[in-house]
N, CA, C and O atoms as a GROMACS GRO file, in nm:
protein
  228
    1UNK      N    1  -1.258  -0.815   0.424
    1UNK     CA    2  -1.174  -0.758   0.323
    1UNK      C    3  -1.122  -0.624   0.372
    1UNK      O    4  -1.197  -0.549   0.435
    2UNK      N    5  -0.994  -0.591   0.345
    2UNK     CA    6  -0.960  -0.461   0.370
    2UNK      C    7  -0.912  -0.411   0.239
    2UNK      O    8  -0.880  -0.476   0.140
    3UNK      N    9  -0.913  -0.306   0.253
    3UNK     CA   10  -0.915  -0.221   0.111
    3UNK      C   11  -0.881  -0.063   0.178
    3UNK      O   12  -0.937   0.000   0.268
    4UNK      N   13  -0.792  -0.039   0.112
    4UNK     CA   14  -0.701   0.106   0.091
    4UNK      C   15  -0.693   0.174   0.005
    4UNK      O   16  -0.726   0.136  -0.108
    5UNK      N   17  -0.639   0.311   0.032
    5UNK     CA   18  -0.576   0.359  -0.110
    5UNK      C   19  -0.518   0.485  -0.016
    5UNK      O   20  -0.560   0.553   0.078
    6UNK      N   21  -0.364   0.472  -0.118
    6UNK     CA   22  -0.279   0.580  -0.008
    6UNK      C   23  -0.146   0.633  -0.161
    6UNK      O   24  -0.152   0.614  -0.282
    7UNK      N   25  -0.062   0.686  -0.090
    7UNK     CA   26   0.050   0.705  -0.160
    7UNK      C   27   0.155   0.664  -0.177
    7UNK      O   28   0.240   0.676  -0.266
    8UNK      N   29   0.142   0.576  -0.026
    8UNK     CA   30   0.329   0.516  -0.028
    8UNK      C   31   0.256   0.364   0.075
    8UNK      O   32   0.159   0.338   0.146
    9UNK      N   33   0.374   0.304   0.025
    9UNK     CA   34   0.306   0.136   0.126
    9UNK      C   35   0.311   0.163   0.268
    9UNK      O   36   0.245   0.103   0.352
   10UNK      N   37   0.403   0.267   0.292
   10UNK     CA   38   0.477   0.263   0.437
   10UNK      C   39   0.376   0.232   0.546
   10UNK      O   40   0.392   0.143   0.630
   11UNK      N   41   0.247   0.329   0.537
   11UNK     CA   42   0.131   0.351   0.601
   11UNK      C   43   0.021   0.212   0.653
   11UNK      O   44  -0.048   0.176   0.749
   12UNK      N   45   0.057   0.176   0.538
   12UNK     CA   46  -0.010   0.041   0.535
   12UNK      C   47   0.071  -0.067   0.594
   12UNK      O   48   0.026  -0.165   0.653
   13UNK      N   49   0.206  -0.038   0.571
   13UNK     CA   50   0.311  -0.178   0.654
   13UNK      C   51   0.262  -0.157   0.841
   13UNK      O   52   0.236  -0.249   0.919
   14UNK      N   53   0.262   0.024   0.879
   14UNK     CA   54   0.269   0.035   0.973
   14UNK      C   55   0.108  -0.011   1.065
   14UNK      O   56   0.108  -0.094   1.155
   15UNK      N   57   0.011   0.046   1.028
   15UNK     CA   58  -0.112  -0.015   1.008
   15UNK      C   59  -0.163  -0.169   1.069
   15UNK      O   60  -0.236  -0.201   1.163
   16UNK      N   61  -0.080  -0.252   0.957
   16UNK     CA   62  -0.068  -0.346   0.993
   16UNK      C   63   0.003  -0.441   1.074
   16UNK      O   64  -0.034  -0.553   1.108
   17UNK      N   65   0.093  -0.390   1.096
   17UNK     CA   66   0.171  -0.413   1.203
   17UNK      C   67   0.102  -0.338   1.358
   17UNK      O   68   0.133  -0.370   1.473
   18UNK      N   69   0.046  -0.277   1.335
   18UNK     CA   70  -0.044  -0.290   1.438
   18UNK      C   71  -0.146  -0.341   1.490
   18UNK      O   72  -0.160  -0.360   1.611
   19UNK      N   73  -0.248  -0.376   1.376
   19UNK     CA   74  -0.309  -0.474   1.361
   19UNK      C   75  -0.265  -0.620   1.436
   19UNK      O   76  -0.332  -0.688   1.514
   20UNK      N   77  -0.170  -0.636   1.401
   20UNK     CA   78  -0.114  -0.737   1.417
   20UNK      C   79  -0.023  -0.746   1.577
   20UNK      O   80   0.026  -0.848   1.624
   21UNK      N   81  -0.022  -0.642   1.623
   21UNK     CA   82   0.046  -0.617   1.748
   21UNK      C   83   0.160  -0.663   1.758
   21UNK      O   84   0.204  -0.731   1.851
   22UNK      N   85   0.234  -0.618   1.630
   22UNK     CA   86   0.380  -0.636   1.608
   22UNK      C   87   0.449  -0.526   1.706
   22UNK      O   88   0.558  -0.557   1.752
   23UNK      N   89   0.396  -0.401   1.741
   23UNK     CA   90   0.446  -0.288   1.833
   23UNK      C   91   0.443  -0.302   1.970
   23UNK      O   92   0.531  -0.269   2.050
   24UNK      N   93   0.311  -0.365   1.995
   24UNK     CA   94   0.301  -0.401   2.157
   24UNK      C   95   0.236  -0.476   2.226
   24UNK      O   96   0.202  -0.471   2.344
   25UNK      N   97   0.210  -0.591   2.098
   25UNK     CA   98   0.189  -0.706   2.167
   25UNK      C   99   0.034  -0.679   2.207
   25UNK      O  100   0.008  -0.701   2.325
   26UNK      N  101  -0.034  -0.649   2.152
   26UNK     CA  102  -0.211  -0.659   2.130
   26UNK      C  103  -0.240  -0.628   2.017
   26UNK      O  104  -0.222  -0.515   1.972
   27UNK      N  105  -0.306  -0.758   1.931
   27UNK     CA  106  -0.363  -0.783   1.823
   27UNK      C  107  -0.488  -0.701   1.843
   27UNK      O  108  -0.521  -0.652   1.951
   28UNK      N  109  -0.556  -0.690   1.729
   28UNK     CA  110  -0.666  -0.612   1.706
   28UNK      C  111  -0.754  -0.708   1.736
   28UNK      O  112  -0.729  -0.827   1.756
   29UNK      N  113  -0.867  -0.648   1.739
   29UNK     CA  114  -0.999  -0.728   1.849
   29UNK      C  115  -1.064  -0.782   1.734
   29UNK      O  116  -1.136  -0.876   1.767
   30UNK      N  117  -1.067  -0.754   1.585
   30UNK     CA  118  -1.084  -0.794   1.517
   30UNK      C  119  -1.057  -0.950   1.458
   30UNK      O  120  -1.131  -1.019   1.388
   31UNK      N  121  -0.930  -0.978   1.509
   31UNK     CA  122  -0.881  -1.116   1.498
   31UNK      C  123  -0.986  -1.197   1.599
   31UNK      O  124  -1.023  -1.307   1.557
   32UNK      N  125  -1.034  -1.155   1.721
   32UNK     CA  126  -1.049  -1.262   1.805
   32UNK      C  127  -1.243  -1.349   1.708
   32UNK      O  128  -1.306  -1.443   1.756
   33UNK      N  129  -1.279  -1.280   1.586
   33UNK     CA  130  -1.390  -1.337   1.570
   33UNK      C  131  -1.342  -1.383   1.376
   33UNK      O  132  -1.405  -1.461   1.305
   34UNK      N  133  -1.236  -1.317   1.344
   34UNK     CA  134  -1.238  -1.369   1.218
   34UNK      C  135  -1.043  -1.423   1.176
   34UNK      O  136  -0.954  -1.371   1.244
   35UNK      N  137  -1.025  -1.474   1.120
   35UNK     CA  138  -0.899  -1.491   1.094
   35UNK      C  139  -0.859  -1.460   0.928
   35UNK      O  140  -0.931  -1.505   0.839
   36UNK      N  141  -0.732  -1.373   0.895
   36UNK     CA  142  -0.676  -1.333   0.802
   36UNK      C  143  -0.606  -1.511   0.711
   36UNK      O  144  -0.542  -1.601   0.765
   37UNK      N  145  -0.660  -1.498   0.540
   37UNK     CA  146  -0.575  -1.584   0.528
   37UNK      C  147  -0.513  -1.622   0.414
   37UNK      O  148  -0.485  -1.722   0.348
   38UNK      N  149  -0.499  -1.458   0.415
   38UNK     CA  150  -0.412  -1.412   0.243
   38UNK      C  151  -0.432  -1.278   0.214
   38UNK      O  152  -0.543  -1.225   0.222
   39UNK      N  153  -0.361  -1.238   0.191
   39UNK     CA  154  -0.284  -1.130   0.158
   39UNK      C  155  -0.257  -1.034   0.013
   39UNK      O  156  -0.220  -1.097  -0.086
   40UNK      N  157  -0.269  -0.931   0.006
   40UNK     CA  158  -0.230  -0.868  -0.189
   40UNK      C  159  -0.226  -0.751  -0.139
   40UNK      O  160  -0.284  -0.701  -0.043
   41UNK      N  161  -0.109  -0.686  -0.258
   41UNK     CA  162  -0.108  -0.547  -0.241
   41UNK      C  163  -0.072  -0.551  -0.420
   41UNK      O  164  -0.021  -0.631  -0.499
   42UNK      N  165  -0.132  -0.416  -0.424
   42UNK     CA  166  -0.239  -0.360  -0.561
   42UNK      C  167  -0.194  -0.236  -0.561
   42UNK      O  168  -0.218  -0.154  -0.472
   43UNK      N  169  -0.096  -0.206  -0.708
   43UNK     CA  170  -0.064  -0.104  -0.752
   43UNK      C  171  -0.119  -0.018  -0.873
   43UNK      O  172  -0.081  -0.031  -0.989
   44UNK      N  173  -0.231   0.086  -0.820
   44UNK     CA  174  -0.226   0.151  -0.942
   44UNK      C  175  -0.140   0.287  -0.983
   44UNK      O  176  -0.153   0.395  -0.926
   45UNK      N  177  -0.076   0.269  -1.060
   45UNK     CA  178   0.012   0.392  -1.139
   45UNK      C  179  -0.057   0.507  -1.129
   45UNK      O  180  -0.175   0.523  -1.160
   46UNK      N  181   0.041   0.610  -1.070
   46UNK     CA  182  -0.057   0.765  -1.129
   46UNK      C  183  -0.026   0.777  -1.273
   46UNK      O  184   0.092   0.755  -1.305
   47UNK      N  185  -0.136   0.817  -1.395
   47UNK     CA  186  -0.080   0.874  -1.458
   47UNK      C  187  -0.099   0.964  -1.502
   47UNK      O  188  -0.214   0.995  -1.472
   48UNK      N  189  -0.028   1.082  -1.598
   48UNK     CA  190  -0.038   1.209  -1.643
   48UNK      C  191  -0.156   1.220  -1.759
   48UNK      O  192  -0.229   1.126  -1.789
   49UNK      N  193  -0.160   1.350  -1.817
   49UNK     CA  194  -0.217   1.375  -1.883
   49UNK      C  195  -0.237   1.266  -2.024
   49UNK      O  196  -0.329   1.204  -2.077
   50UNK      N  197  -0.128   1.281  -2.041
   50UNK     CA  198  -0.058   1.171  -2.196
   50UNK      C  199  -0.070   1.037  -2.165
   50UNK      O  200  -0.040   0.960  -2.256
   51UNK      N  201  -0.123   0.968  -2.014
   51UNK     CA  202  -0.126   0.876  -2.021
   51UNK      C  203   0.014   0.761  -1.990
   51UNK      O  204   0.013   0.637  -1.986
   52UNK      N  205   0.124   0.858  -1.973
   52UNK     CA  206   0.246   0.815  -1.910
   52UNK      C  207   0.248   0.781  -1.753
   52UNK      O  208   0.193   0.875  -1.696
   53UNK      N  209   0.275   0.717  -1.692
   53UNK     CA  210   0.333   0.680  -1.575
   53UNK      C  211   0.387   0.779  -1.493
   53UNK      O  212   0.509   0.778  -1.509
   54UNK      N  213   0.340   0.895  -1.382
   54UNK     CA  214   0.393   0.952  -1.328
   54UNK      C  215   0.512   0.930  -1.189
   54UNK      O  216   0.468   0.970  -1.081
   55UNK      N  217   0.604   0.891  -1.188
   55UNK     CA  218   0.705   0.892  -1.039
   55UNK      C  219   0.695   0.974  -0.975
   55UNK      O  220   0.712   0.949  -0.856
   56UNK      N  221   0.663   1.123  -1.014
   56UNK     CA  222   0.685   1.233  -0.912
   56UNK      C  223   0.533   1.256  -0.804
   56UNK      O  224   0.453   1.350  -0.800
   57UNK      N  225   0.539   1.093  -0.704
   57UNK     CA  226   0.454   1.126  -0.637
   57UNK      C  227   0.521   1.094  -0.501
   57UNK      O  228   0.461   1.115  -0.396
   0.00000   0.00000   0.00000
């Protein structure tokens, strides 16, 4: 299982794409004993004081 927590997806697209040796063509050593075989990405909202939904992150 992998499990995160960040601010923006970007980090995580890039991450994984390394993982994945989308940049240069070497997968993580991790693949060679287990295989990925599904996927989720999980949004929790910041929110404010009031309980509103913050954007300004």
């Amino acid at each position: 299982m992998f499990v995160a927590f960040g601010k923006h997806f970007d980090a995580f697209e890039r991450l994984l794409d390394n993982m994945l040796g989308k940049n240069d063509g070497i997968s993580d050593a991790l693949f060679s004993f287990t295989r990925p075989v599904s996927g989720s990405y999980f949004w929790c909202p910041p929110v404010d004081d009031k309980g509103q939904i913050n954007y300004d992150f």
